[in-house]
C-alpha positions in Angstrom: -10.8 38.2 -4.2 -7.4 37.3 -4.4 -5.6 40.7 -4.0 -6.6 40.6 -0.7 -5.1 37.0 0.6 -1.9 36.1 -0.4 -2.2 32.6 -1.7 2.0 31.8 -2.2 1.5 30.7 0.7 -0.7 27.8 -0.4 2.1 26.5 -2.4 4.2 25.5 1.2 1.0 23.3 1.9 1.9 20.5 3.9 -0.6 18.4 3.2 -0.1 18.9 -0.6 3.6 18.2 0.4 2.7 14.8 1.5 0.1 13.7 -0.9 3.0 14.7 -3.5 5.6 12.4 -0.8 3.2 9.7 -0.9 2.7 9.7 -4.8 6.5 9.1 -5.5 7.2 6.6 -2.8 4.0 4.3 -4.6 5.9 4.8 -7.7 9.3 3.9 -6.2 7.8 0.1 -4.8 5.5 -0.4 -7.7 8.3 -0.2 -9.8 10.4 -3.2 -7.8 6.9 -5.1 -7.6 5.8 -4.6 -11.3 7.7 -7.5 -12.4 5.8 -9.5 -10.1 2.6 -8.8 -11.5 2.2 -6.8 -8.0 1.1 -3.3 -7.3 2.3 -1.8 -3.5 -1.3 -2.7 -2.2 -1.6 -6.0 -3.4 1.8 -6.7 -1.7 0.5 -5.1 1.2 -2.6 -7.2 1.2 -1.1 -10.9 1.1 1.2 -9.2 3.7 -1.4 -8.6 6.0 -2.9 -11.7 5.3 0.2 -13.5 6.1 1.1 -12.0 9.1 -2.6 -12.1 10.6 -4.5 -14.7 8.9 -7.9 -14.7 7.6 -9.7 -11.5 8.0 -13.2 -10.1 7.2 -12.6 -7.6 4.5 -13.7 -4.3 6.4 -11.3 -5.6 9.4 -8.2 -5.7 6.9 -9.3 -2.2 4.9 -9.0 -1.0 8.5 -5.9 -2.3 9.6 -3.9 -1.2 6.2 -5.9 2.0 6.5 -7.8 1.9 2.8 -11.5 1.6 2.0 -13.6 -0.7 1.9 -13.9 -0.6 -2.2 -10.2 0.2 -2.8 -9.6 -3.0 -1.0 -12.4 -4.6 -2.8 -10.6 -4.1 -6.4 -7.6 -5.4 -5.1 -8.7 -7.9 -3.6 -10.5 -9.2 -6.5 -7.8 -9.4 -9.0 -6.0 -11.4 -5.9 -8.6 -13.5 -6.0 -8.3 -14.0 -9.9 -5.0 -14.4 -9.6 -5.5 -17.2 -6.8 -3.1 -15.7 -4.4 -6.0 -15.2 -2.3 -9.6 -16.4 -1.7 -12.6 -15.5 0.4 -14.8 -17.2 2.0 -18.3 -16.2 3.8 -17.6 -14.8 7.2 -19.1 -16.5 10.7 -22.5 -14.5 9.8 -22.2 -14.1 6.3 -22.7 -10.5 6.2 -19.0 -10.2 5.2 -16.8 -12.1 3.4 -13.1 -13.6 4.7 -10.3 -13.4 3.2 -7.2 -15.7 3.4 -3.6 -15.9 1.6 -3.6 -18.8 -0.4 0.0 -21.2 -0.6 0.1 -19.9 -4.4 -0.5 -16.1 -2.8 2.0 -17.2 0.0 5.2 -18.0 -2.5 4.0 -14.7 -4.8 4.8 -12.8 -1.7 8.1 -15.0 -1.2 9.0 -14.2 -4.7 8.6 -10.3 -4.5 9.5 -10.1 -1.3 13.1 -9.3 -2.3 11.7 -6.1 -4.8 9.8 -5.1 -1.3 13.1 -5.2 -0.1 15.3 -3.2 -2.6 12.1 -0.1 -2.5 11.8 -0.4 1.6 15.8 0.0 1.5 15.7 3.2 -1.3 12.9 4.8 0.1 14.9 4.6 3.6 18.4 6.1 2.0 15.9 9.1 0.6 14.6 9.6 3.7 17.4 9.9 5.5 19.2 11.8 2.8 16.4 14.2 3.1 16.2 14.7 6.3 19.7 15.4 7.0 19.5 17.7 4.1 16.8 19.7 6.1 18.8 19.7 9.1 21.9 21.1 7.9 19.9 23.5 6.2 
């Protein structure tokens, strides 16, 4: 089967490219958040919660583009953590969830590691890229 297709090819796959992309920059801002007790979608969470307020859970998996039980974990250790806390949703179907003032100085405090990964992952960028172009 594989005599006849020529699978090198598969090895300039973009979307492998990306997943691989995506992988490294998560390692890069978990790094800067890990001494905050923080993982990249934890941060991103109390983020979104701070910029929107409260939201019902599939409403904020939605707008940070996760599902519904990805968000769920995180959102429980949040929730242990008190940085956020939920609360039953205008028809109780869903729960709300809400940055707390403990959840709102954790994201103070790490917002300066955010900062130092945002600003690395932008000089790679842009190193890459004019490395393609010149190319």
């Amino acid at each position: 089967m594989t005599a006849s297709i020529n699978l090198s090819a598969c090895m300039q796959c973009h979307c492998l490219a990306a997943r691989r992309t995506a992988r490294a920059l998560t390692r890069l801002y978990d790094k800067q958040l890990r001494p905050h007790g923080l993982r990249t979608t934890q941060f991103s969470v109390l983020v979104a919660l701070a910029t929107a307020g409260p939201m019902r859970v599939g409403a904020l998996a939605a707008a940070l583009g996760l599902e519904r039980t990805t968000l769920t974990r995180s959102a429980d250790l949040l929730e242990r953590n008190g940085w956020v806390a939920s609360e039953a949703s205008d028809d109780g179907r869903e729960r709300r969830m809400r940055l707390t003032k403990t959840g709102q100085r954790k994201l103070e405090s790490a917002y300066p590691a955010w900062k130092t990964a945002q600003d690395s992952a932008e000089t790679r960028i842009r190193k890459s890229s004019l490395t393609a172009a010149t190319a």
